[in-house]
N, C-alpha and C positions, 0 to 999 in steps of 0.2 A: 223428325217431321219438320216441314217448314209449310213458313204462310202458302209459298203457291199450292202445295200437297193438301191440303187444310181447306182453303177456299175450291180447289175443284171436287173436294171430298160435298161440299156445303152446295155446289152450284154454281157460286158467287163467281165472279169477279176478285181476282189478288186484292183491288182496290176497294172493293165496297165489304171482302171479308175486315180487310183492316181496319175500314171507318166500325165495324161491326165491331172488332177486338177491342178499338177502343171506349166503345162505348159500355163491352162488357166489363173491361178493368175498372171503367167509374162507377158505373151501376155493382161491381162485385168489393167493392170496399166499402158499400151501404148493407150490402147483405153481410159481409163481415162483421162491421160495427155492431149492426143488430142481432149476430150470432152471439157474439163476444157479450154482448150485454145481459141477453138471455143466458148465458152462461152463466153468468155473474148473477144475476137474480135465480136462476134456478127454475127458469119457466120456459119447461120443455116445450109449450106450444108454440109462444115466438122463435124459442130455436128450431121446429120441426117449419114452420112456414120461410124464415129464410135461409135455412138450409135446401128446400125445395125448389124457391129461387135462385139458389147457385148453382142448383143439381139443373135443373132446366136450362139455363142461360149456356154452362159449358156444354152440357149436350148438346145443344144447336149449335155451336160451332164446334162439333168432332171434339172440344177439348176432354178425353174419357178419362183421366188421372182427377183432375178436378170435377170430373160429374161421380163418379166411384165416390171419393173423400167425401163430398158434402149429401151423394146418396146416403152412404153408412150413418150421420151425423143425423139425415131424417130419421132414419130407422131407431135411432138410440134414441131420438128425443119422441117418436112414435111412444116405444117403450115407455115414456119416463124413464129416460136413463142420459144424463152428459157424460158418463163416464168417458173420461177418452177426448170430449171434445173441444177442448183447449188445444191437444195435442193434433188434433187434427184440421182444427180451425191454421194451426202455425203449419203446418205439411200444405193446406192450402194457398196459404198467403206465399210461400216460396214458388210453388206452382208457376202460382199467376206472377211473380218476379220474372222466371222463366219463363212467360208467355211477353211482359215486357221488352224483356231481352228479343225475345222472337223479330220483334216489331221493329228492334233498334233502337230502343230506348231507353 
């Protein structure tokens, strides 16, 4: 898939999907941060709230690899349960590398 497949998936514009991409990269390494932390502390409710914001943000732009990974990460932290999501917080962050790359960058 490429940006132009992507943006007329969304609507947009090639140019205002991208300004959008990137605004999801920066806003999606705060939802990380605060995955990752909640991880770290063991509180499923901050990891169920920004995994919800990661699953929403790639949704809106078609990105479904990364709405899938951070949906599954709600669901387990629903549960109480991280099991897994370290593992899967890093299957995200590659993701979004390759959506970098997408960009040309």
């Amino acid at each position: 898939m490429n940006v132009k497949e992507l943006a007329e998936k969304t609507g947009l514009e090639e140019d205002e999907y991208m300004e959008l991409l990137e605004l999801f990269i920066d806003m999606s390494a705060a939802d990380l941060a605060n995955l990752e932390n909640a991880m770290g502390t063991k509180n499923t409710g901050e990891a169920e709230k920004a995994a919800h914001s990661l699953k929403g943000a790639s949704a809106s732009l078609r990105l479904a690899e990364i709405s899938e990974l951070a949906g599954l990460i709600e669901k387990n932290a629903r549960e109480n349960s991280i099991q897994g999501g370290i593992e899967l917080i890093n299957t995200i962050k590659e993701k979004i590398k390759g959506v970098k790359n997408l960009m040309g960058g």
